[in-house]
N, C-alpha and C positions, 0 to 999 in steps of 0.2 A: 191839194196834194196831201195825201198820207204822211204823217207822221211821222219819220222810218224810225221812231225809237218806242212806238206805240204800238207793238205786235197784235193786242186784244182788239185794237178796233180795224184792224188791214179788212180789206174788205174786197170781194175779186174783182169789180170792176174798177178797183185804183190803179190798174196795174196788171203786172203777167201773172199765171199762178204759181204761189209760192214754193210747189215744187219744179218748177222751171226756174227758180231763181238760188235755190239751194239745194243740190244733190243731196237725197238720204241713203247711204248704204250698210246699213248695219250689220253688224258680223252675228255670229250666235248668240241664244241664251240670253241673259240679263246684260246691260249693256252699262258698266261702272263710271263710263262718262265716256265724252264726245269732245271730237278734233275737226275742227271748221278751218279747211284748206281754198285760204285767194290765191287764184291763181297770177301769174306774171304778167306784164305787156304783150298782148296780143293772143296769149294763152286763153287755155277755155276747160269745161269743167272735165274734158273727158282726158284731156291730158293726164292729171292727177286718179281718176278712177281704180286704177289698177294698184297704187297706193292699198287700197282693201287687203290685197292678199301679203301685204307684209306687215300689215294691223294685227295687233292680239284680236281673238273674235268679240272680246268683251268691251270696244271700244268702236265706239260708234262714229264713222265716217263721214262727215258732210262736208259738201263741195261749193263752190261760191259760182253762179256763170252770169257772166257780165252779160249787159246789153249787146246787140249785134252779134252775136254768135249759138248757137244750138236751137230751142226751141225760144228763143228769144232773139231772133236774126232779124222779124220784121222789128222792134222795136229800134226808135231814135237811138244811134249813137253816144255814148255818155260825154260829157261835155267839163266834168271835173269827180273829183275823188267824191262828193257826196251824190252820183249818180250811180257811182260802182257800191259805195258801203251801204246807203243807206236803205236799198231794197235787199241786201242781206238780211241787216238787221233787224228787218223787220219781218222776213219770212221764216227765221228759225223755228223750226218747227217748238212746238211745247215743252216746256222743262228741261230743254238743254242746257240753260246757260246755270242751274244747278251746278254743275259740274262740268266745264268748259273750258277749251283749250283751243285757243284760236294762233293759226301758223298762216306765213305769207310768205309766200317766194317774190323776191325782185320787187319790181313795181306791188305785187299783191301784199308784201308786209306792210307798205304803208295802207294799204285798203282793210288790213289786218286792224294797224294802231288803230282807223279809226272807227272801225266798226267795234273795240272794243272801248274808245270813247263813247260811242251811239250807246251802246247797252249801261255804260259805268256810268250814266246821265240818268238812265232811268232804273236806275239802283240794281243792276244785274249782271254786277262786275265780274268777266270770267275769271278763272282758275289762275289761269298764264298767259302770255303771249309771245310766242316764237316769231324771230326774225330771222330771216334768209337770204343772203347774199343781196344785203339794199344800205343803204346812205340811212343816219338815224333822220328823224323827218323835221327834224328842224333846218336840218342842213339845205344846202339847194345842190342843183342834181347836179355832180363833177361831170357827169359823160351825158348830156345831152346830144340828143338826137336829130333836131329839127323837123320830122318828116315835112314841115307845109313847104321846104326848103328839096326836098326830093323826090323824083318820080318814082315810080314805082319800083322800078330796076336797080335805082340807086338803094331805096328805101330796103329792098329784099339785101340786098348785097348788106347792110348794114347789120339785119337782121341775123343773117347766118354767121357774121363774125360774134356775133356774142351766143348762138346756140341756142336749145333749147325749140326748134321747133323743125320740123321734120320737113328735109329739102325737099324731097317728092312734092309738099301740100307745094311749095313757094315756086317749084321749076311747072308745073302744071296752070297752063293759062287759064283754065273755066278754076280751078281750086284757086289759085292767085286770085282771083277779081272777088271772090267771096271772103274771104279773110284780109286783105288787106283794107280795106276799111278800116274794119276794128284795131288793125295793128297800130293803123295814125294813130285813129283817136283815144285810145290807149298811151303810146308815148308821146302827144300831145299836154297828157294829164301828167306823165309823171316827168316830162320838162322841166314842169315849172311849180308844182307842188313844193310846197312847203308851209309845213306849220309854223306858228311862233312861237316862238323859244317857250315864253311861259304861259304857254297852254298844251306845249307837248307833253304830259304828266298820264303815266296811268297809274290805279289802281292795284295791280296784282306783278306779281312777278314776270321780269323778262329774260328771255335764252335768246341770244344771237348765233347763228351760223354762219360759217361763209367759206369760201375755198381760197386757198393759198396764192391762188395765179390768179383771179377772179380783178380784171380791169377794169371792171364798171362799178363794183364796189371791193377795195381792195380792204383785206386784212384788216388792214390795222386801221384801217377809221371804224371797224365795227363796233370798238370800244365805246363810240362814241353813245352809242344804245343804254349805257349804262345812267344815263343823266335823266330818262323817264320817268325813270320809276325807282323808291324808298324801297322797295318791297323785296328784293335779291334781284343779282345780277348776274347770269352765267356766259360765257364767252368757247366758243368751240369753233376753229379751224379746221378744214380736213383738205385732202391734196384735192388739188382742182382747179377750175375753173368760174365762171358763172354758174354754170348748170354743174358745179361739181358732184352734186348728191346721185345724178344718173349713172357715174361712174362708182359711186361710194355706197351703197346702198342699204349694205349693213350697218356700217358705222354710222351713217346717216341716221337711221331709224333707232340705233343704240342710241345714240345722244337725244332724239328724240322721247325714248321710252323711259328714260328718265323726270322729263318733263309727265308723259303721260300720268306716270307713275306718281306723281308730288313730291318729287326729289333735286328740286333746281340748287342745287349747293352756289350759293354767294362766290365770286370771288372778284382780287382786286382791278380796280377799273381802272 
Protein backbone atom coordinates (compact mmCIF):
# COMPACT_ATOMS: atom_id res chain seq x y z
CA UNK A 1 0.00 0.00 0.00
CA UNK A 2 1.13 3.51 -0.83
CA UNK A 3 2.38 5.74 1.54
CA UNK A 4 -0.46 8.41 1.76
CA UNK A 5 2.06 10.91 3.33
CA UNK A 6 4.51 10.22 0.29
CA UNK A 7 2.80 12.08 -2.73
CA UNK A 8 6.27 11.73 -5.10
CA UNK A 9 6.22 8.16 -5.16
CA UNK A 10 1.88 7.56 -5.70
CA UNK A 11 1.95 5.67 -8.46
CA UNK A 12 -1.54 4.96 -10.76
CA UNK A 13 -1.80 1.58 -10.13
CA UNK A 14 -1.91 1.99 -6.08
CA UNK A 15 -4.97 3.17 -6.35
CA UNK A 16 -7.74 5.50 -8.22
CA UNK A 17 -6.39 8.52 -10.06
CA UNK A 18 -5.68 11.19 -8.17
CA UNK A 19 -7.88 13.56 -9.77
CA UNK A 20 -10.74 11.24 -8.83
CA UNK A 21 -9.72 11.47 -5.40
CA UNK A 22 -9.22 15.33 -5.05
CA UNK A 23 -11.44 17.86 -7.14
CA UNK A 24 -9.20 20.63 -8.91
CA UNK A 25 -11.19 23.76 -9.70
CA UNK A 26 -9.30 26.81 -9.80
CA UNK A 27 -10.71 30.28 -10.30
CA UNK A 28 -8.62 32.88 -12.66
CA UNK A 29 -5.13 34.07 -13.15
CA UNK A 30 -2.43 33.27 -10.56
CA UNK A 31 -3.85 31.27 -7.85
CA UNK A 32 -2.37 32.97 -4.09
CA UNK A 33 -3.15 29.80 -2.44
CA UNK A 34 -5.48 26.73 -2.08
CA UNK A 35 -8.73 25.52 0.28
CA UNK A 36 -8.93 21.67 0.39
CA UNK A 37 -12.79 21.03 1.21
CA UNK A 38 -13.71 17.17 3.35
CA UNK A 39 -16.76 16.75 2.83
CA UNK A 40 -19.35 15.32 5.77
CA UNK A 41 -20.89 11.79 6.51
CA UNK A 42 -22.23 10.43 3.49
CA UNK A 43 -21.44 13.76 1.55
CA UNK A 44 -19.45 13.79 -1.65
CA UNK A 45 -17.25 16.10 -3.77
CA UNK A 46 -20.00 17.56 -5.78
CA UNK A 47 -21.90 18.79 -2.88
CA UNK A 48 -19.34 21.39 -2.13
CA UNK A 49 -18.37 22.27 -5.94
CA UNK A 50 -20.41 25.17 -6.40
CA UNK A 51 -18.40 26.65 -3.32
CA UNK A 52 -16.28 28.01 -6.59
CA UNK A 53 -18.41 30.70 -7.43
CA UNK A 54 -18.29 32.33 -3.94
CA UNK A 55 -14.24 31.88 -4.00
CA UNK A 56 -12.08 34.90 -4.75
CA UNK A 57 -10.91 33.68 -8.37
CA UNK A 58 -7.39 33.77 -6.99
CA UNK A 59 -7.96 30.87 -4.65
CA UNK A 60 -7.64 27.68 -5.64
CA UNK A 61 -10.53 25.25 -4.93
CA UNK A 62 -9.95 21.43 -4.09
CA UNK A 63 -12.37 19.08 -3.18
CA UNK A 64 -11.94 15.72 -1.13
CA UNK A 65 -14.29 12.56 -2.67
CA UNK A 66 -14.33 9.75 -0.49
CA UNK A 67 -14.48 6.02 -1.52
CA UNK A 68 -17.90 4.68 -2.83
CA UNK A 69 -19.29 7.58 -4.27
CA UNK A 70 -18.62 9.55 -7.86
CA UNK A 71 -15.94 8.17 -9.99
CA UNK A 72 -14.68 6.26 -7.22
CA UNK A 73 -18.09 4.19 -6.48
CA UNK A 74 -16.58 0.85 -7.54
CA UNK A 75 -13.97 1.17 -4.95
CA UNK A 76 -14.21 -0.75 -1.27
CA UNK A 77 -15.98 1.14 1.23
CA UNK A 78 -13.69 2.96 3.76
CA UNK A 79 -13.45 1.13 6.79
CA UNK A 80 -11.94 4.08 9.21
CA UNK A 81 -10.69 7.75 9.12
CA UNK A 82 -7.13 6.71 7.32
CA UNK A 83 -9.18 5.36 4.32
CA UNK A 84 -10.91 8.73 3.83
CA UNK A 85 -7.40 11.05 4.66
CA UNK A 86 -5.01 9.17 3.55
CA UNK A 87 -5.58 9.02 -0.21
CA UNK A 88 -6.20 12.72 -0.05
CA UNK A 89 -3.10 13.29 1.22
CA UNK A 90 -1.47 11.84 -1.00
CA UNK A 91 -3.16 13.08 -4.26
CA UNK A 92 -2.81 16.74 -3.70
CA UNK A 93 -1.90 17.85 -6.69
CA UNK A 94 1.85 19.75 -6.76
CA UNK A 95 2.83 22.60 -4.56
CA UNK A 96 -0.26 23.23 -2.77
CA UNK A 97 0.43 22.63 0.54
CA UNK A 98 3.00 25.93 -0.12
CA UNK A 99 0.25 27.72 0.88
CA UNK A 100 -2.73 25.60 2.26
CA UNK A 101 -5.80 25.84 3.89
CA UNK A 102 -7.52 22.72 4.61
CA UNK A 103 -11.64 23.09 5.95
CA UNK A 104 -14.01 20.16 7.01
CA UNK A 105 -17.53 20.08 7.63
CA UNK A 106 -19.04 17.53 10.26
CA UNK A 107 -17.51 14.22 10.06
CA UNK A 108 -15.00 15.78 7.12
CA UNK A 109 -13.18 18.08 9.85
CA UNK A 110 -12.05 15.31 11.55
CA UNK A 111 -10.81 13.92 7.93
CA UNK A 112 -9.52 17.50 7.81
CA UNK A 113 -7.35 17.29 11.26
CA UNK A 114 -5.96 14.26 9.94
CA UNK A 115 -5.06 14.79 6.76
CA UNK A 116 -3.32 17.79 8.04
CA UNK A 117 -1.49 15.42 10.58
CA UNK A 118 -0.55 13.13 7.19
CA UNK A 119 1.06 16.19 5.53
CA UNK A 120 2.63 17.86 9.06
CA UNK A 121 4.44 14.26 9.36
CA UNK A 122 6.06 14.72 6.21
CA UNK A 123 7.15 18.27 6.90
CA UNK A 124 4.23 20.10 4.87
CA UNK A 125 2.46 21.66 7.40
CA UNK A 126 -0.63 23.58 5.88
CA UNK A 127 -1.40 27.35 6.45
CA UNK A 128 -4.62 26.64 8.83
CA UNK A 129 -7.14 24.39 9.49
CA UNK A 130 -10.81 25.12 9.67
CA UNK A 131 -13.34 23.30 11.75
CA UNK A 132 -17.09 22.92 10.94
CA UNK A 133 -19.91 22.29 13.00
CA UNK A 134 -17.81 18.72 14.55
CA UNK A 135 -16.84 17.48 18.18
CA UNK A 136 -12.83 18.56 18.74
CA UNK A 137 -11.29 14.81 17.90
CA UNK A 138 -10.31 13.88 20.87
CA UNK A 139 -13.57 13.87 22.18
CA UNK A 140 -15.85 10.64 21.38
CA UNK A 141 -18.88 11.32 19.31
CA UNK A 142 -22.10 12.84 21.68
CA UNK A 143 -24.67 12.03 18.87
CA UNK A 144 -23.85 8.72 17.61
CA UNK A 145 -25.72 7.19 15.07
CA UNK A 146 -25.55 3.37 14.97
CA UNK A 147 -26.41 2.71 11.39
CA UNK A 148 -25.39 -1.37 11.76
CA UNK A 149 -28.42 -0.95 14.40
CA UNK A 150 -30.80 0.59 11.29
CA UNK A 151 -32.44 -0.39 8.15
CA UNK A 152 -32.58 1.71 5.79
CA UNK A 153 -35.65 3.67 6.47
CA UNK A 154 -34.79 4.22 9.79
CA UNK A 155 -31.07 5.08 8.76
CA UNK A 156 -32.61 7.86 5.94
CA UNK A 157 -35.15 9.13 8.57
CA UNK A 158 -32.09 9.92 10.78
CA UNK A 159 -30.21 11.35 8.15
CA UNK A 160 -32.78 14.15 7.21
CA UNK A 161 -33.17 15.23 10.86
CA UNK A 162 -29.67 16.46 10.81
CA UNK A 163 -29.81 17.99 6.97
CA UNK A 164 -27.57 18.53 4.74
CA UNK A 165 -28.56 16.24 1.94
CA UNK A 166 -31.05 16.48 -0.60
CA UNK A 167 -34.46 14.56 0.15
CA UNK A 168 -35.24 13.78 -3.48
CA UNK A 169 -31.62 11.66 -3.56
CA UNK A 170 -32.95 9.75 -0.13
CA UNK A 171 -36.97 9.50 -1.17
CA UNK A 172 -35.91 7.90 -4.56
CA UNK A 173 -35.47 3.95 -4.44
CA UNK A 174 -32.69 3.22 -7.47
CA UNK A 175 -30.75 6.95 -5.79
CA UNK A 176 -31.43 5.44 -2.07
CA UNK A 177 -29.66 2.07 -2.77
CA UNK A 178 -26.55 3.98 -4.37
CA UNK A 179 -25.62 6.30 -1.66
CA UNK A 180 -26.71 4.74 1.22
CA UNK A 181 -23.90 2.50 1.45
CA UNK A 182 -21.45 5.18 1.83
CA UNK A 183 -23.67 6.87 4.29
CA UNK A 184 -23.14 3.67 6.87
CA UNK A 185 -19.89 3.40 6.37
CA UNK A 186 -19.18 6.96 6.72
CA UNK A 187 -21.07 7.14 10.15
CA UNK A 188 -19.75 3.96 11.10
CA UNK A 189 -16.31 5.81 11.09
CA UNK A 190 -17.24 8.85 12.60
CA UNK A 191 -19.10 6.83 15.71
CA UNK A 192 -16.34 5.92 16.97
CA UNK A 193 -13.30 7.86 15.98
CA UNK A 194 -11.45 9.46 18.16
CA UNK A 195 -7.92 10.58 18.58
CA UNK A 196 -5.90 10.56 21.75
CA UNK A 197 -5.64 13.38 23.61
CA UNK A 198 -1.91 13.58 23.12
CA UNK A 199 -1.62 13.23 19.78
CA UNK A 200 -4.39 15.32 18.81
CA UNK A 201 -1.77 18.43 18.21
CA UNK A 202 -1.50 20.41 14.96
CA UNK A 203 0.99 22.48 13.72
CA UNK A 204 -0.69 25.68 12.23
CA UNK A 205 -3.50 27.64 13.22
CA UNK A 206 -7.07 26.66 13.98
CA UNK A 207 -10.81 28.48 13.14
CA UNK A 208 -13.75 26.60 14.39
CA UNK A 209 -17.35 27.23 13.21
CA UNK A 210 -20.55 26.10 13.93
CA UNK A 211 -24.23 27.18 14.19
CA UNK A 212 -26.15 28.09 17.23
CA UNK A 213 -29.03 25.49 17.20
CA UNK A 214 -26.59 22.76 15.61
CA UNK A 215 -27.44 19.22 18.05
CA UNK A 216 -24.87 17.16 16.88
CA UNK A 217 -22.26 19.52 17.71
CA UNK A 218 -23.47 22.20 19.78
CA UNK A 219 -21.81 25.57 20.42
CA UNK A 220 -20.22 25.74 23.07
CA UNK A 221 -18.23 22.45 23.05
CA UNK A 222 -16.51 24.02 19.81
CA UNK A 223 -14.29 25.68 22.18
CA UNK A 224 -12.99 22.67 22.87
CA UNK A 225 -10.82 23.04 19.24
CA UNK A 226 -8.80 25.28 21.00
CA UNK A 227 -6.54 22.64 22.86
CA UNK A 228 -4.81 21.56 19.30
CA UNK A 229 -2.99 23.67 18.64
CA UNK A 230 -0.18 26.65 20.12
CA UNK A 231 -0.52 28.29 16.97
CA UNK A 232 -4.02 30.80 17.35
CA UNK A 233 -7.30 29.98 18.03
CA UNK A 234 -10.47 31.53 16.48
CA UNK A 235 -13.97 30.73 17.43
CA UNK A 236 -17.27 31.79 15.28
CA UNK A 237 -20.94 31.07 15.71
CA UNK A 238 -23.45 31.94 13.21
CA UNK A 239 -27.44 31.28 13.50
CA UNK A 240 -28.18 27.90 12.49
CA UNK A 241 -28.24 24.50 12.48
CA UNK A 242 -25.83 21.57 11.45
CA UNK A 243 -25.78 22.73 8.03
CA UNK A 244 -26.14 26.25 9.19
CA UNK A 245 -23.69 27.77 6.54
CA UNK A 246 -26.46 26.75 3.58
CA UNK A 247 -28.50 29.22 5.13
CA UNK A 248 -25.56 31.82 5.98
CA UNK A 249 -23.59 32.04 3.17
CA UNK A 250 -22.17 35.26 3.21
CA UNK A 251 -21.24 35.31 6.72
CA UNK A 252 -20.09 31.99 6.28
CA UNK A 253 -17.48 32.70 3.65
CA UNK A 254 -16.81 36.25 5.47
CA UNK A 255 -15.35 34.38 8.38
CA UNK A 256 -13.93 32.08 6.08
CA UNK A 257 -11.97 34.96 3.98
CA UNK A 258 -10.36 35.82 6.91
CA UNK A 259 -8.75 32.69 7.31
CA UNK A 260 -8.04 32.65 3.38
CA UNK A 261 -6.62 35.82 3.90
CA UNK A 262 -3.82 34.98 6.95
CA UNK A 263 -5.78 36.79 9.46
CA UNK A 264 -7.05 34.05 12.09
CA UNK A 265 -7.02 36.71 15.07
CA UNK A 266 -6.45 34.52 18.57
CA UNK A 267 -9.03 34.62 20.90
CA UNK A 268 -9.98 33.44 24.54
CA UNK A 269 -10.61 29.75 24.77
Amino acid sequence: MTDPTDHDTYAPDAGPAPDDVVWDLPGEGPQRTALLVLPHAGGNAHGYAEWREHLPADVRLLIGQYPGRGARYAEDLPRDIADLAGPVAACLPDGVTDDLVVLGHSMGSLVAFEVVRLLQAAGRTPRALVASACRAPFLANPAVVHPERLDDDELVAAIKVRGGTDDGILDDPELREIVIPSIRADFAIDDVYQCPVDEARVACPVTVIGGDADPVAPAGSLRHWAAVTDHGFAHHVLPGGHFYYQDRLPEFFSVLATVLGGHVTATAA
